[in-house]
N, C-alpha and C positions, 0 to 999 in steps of 0.2 A: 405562160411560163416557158415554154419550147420556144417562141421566139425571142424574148428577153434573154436567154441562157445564152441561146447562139448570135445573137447580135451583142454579146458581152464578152463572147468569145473570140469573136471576129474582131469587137474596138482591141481586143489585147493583144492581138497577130500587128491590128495596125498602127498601136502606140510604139511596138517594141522594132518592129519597121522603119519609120518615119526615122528616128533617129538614127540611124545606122546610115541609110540613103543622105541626109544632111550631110555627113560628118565625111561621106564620101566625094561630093562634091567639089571639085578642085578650085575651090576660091580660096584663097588668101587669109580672109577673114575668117575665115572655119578652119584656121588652123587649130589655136585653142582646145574648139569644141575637139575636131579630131585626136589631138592630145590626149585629153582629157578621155576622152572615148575609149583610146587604144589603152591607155595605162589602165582604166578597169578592168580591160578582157583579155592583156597579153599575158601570157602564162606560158610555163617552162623557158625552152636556151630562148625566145624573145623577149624574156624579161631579164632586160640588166642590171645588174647589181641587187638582186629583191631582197627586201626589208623583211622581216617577220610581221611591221603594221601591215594590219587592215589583209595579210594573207594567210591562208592556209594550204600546205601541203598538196604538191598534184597528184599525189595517188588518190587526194580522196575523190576524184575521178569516180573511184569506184561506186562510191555511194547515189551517184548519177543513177548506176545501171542495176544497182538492185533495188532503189527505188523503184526504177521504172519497172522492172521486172516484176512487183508486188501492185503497183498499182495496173499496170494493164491487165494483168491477171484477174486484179480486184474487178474490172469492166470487161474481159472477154466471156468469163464463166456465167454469171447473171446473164448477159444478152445473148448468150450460147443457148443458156436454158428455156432463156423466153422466147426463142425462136424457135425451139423445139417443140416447147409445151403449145405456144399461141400463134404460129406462125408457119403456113406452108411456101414454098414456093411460088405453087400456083396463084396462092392468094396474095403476097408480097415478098418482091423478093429482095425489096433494100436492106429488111433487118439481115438477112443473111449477107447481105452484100458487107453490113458493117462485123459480123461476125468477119469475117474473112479480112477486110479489113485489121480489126485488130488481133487475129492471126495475123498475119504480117509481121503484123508490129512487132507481136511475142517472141517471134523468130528472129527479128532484127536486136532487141535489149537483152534476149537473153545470151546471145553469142557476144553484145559488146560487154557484157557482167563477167561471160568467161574471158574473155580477153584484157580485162581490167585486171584481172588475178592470175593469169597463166601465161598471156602473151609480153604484153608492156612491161620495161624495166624503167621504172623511172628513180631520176637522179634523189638521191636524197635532199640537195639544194634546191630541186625545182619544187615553183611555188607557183597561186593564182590568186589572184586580188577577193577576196569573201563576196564582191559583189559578182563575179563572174561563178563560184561556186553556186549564189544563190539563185544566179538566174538559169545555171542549169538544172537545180529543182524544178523551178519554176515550168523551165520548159517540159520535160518530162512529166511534166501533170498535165500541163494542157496540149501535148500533142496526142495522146491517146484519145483524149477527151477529144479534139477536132473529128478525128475519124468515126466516132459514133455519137456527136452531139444532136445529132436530129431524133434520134430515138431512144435518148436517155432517158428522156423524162415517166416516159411509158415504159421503161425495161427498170425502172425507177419505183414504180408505182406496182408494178406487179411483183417485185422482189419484197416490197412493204405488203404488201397482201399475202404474199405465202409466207411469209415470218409471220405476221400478226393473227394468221391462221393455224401456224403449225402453235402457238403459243396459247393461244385457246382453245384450240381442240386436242394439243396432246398426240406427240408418235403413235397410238396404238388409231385413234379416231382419224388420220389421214388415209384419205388415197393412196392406191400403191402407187409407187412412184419408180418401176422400175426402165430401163434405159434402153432401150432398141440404137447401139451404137451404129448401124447403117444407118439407119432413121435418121441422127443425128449428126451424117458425115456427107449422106448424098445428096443434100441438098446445094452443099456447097460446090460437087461437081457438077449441079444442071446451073450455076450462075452463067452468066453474057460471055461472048468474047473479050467484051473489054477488060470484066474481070480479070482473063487466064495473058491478055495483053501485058497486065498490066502488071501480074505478078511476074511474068517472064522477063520485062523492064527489072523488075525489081532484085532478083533473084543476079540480074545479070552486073548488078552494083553491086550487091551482096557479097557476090563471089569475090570480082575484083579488091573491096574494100576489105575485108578476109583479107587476100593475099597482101594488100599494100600493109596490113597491120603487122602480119609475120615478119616480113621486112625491117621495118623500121623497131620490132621488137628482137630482131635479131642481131640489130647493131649493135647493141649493147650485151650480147651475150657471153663476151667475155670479163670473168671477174678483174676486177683493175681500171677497167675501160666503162665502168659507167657514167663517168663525167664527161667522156669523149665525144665529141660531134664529126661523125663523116658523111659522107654526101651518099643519100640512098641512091642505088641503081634497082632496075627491074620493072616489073609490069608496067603499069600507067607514069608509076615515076620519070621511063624516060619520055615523057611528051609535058609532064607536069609537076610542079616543085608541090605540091598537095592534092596527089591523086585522091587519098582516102578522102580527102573534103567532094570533089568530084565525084564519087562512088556513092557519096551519101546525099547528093543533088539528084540522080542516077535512080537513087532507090525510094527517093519521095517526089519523086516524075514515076515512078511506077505504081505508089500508094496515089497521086491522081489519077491516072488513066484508068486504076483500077476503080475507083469513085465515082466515075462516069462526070469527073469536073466539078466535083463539087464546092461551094466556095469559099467555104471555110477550109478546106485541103489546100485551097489555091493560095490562100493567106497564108497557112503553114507554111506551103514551097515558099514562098517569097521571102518571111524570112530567112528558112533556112539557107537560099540565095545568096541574100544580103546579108546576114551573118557569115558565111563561112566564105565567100569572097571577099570581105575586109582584112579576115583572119590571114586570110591565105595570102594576098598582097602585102601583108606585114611579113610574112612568114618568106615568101620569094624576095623580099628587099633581104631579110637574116642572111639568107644563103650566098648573096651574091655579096656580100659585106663580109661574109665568115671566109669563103674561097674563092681565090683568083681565078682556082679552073673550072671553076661550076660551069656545067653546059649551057650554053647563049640561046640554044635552038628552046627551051623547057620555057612555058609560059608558067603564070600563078596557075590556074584551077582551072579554065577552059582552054583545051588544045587545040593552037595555033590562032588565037584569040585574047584572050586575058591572061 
């Protein structure tokens, strides 16, 4: 079951891959596809002239991050607890490794859930094709699940046993069940170097992408001016026309390293790669087409590179 799960996880890293790679390739003949490609996932000021077909509304953005918010949640507490209840250190230390793992995560969707409501002002006109809303479902299901899919099935099977137990035996016939919150926290400071590696990588995207959000949510801060497009200046912005896409390569390069390589993480970075580098080369042609004085020195998403 553990390996069917995760080799069905990983053919879906690399369906959702392959196309993206195709469509990048500068032949002629993939134009079409490229077309075709770019109209399902251009969304806000790179979609021109947008239709109400086949779109809905880019704020619902937001529904992205509180899903995700509810769903890693839904997998960090169960393998939180089964790593407490049936798992030391000493004796294993991957489950905690994925515990912390999706800590991570939690810390990353729940700051872009605040940000989808408190930072971004988006245009009433901006819109996104239903297939790119749906595949940002999609994603936010199966990235948390990447990071603890090797020990689902067993943090799976013990969460069905303490349910099917506390349901037959009844709260009063349970074990106490009470919580030694060091217990359950210092495990995760004796994890590897590569772990504290790797959330420092991460942390250090984190931050950046935070700030590049403020930014680009502050250009529209004035009432009247939210159909306005100006050219952002500041942090990573000035070396890159899509730093926050860069910031979020940044911080799933730190959920590796933190993984210790693992390969289904490695599949995840690769889309994320391929994904937000197509975006971003659409997004860097807008700018340079919207202002004559857009800075020449600013690449797409890698600095002084792409």
């Amino acid at each position: 079951m553990e390996l069917s799960f995760v080799g069905l996880l990983r053919g879906f890293w690399v369906a959702t891959i392959l196309p993206i790679l195709i469509a990048s390739m500068p032949i002629s003949r993939l134009g079409s596809f490229h077309g075709a490609l770019m109209g399902m996932f251009k969304r806000g000021k790179i979609m021109q002239s947008p239709s109400s077909k086949f779109t809905v509304p880019q704020k619902f953005f937001c529904h992205f991050y509180v899903f995700a918010v509810v769903w890693t949640t839904t997998l960090l507490l169960p393998t939180w607890i089964y790593a407490y209840r049936m798992v030391s250190v000493e004796q294993e230390s991957s489950v905690w490794s994925y515990v912390f793992l999706l800590l991570l995560m939690e810390i990353q969707v729940c700051r872009r859930a605040f940000e989808s409501f408190y930072v971004f002002k988006y245009s009433p006109s901006a819109r996104m094709h239903i297939l790119a809303y749906l595949t940002g479902i999609f994603y936010y299901m199966a990235a948390p699940l990447s990071l603890c899919c090797n020990c689902l099935p067993e943090v799976f099977r013990f969460t069905v046993n303490q349910m099917t137990e506390f349901i037959v035996k009844g709260k009063s016939q349970m074990p106490a069940s009470g919580v030694d919150w060091w217990e359950a926290v210092n495990p995760l400071m004796k994890l590897g170097l590569l772990h504290w590696i790797g959330a420092a990588i991460f942390f250090w995207g984190w931050i950046h992408q935070r700030r590049c959000h403020v930014i680009l949510g502050s250009l529209r801060s004035r009432p009247g001016e939210i159909d306005k497009y100006v050219i952002p200046r500041g942090d990573w912005f000035e070396i890159v026309s899509s730093p926050h896409y860069l910031a979020e390569i940044v911080i799933y390069v730190g959920l590796l390293v933190a993984s210790g390589g693992d390969l289904t993480v490695w599949l995840l970075l690769g889309f994320v790669v391929a994904n937000l580098a197509f975006a971003a080369a659409e997004t860097h042609r807008w700018y340079h087409s919207k202002f004559d004085n857009y800075p020449r020195n600013r690449r797409a998403i890698i600095p002084f590179v792409y």
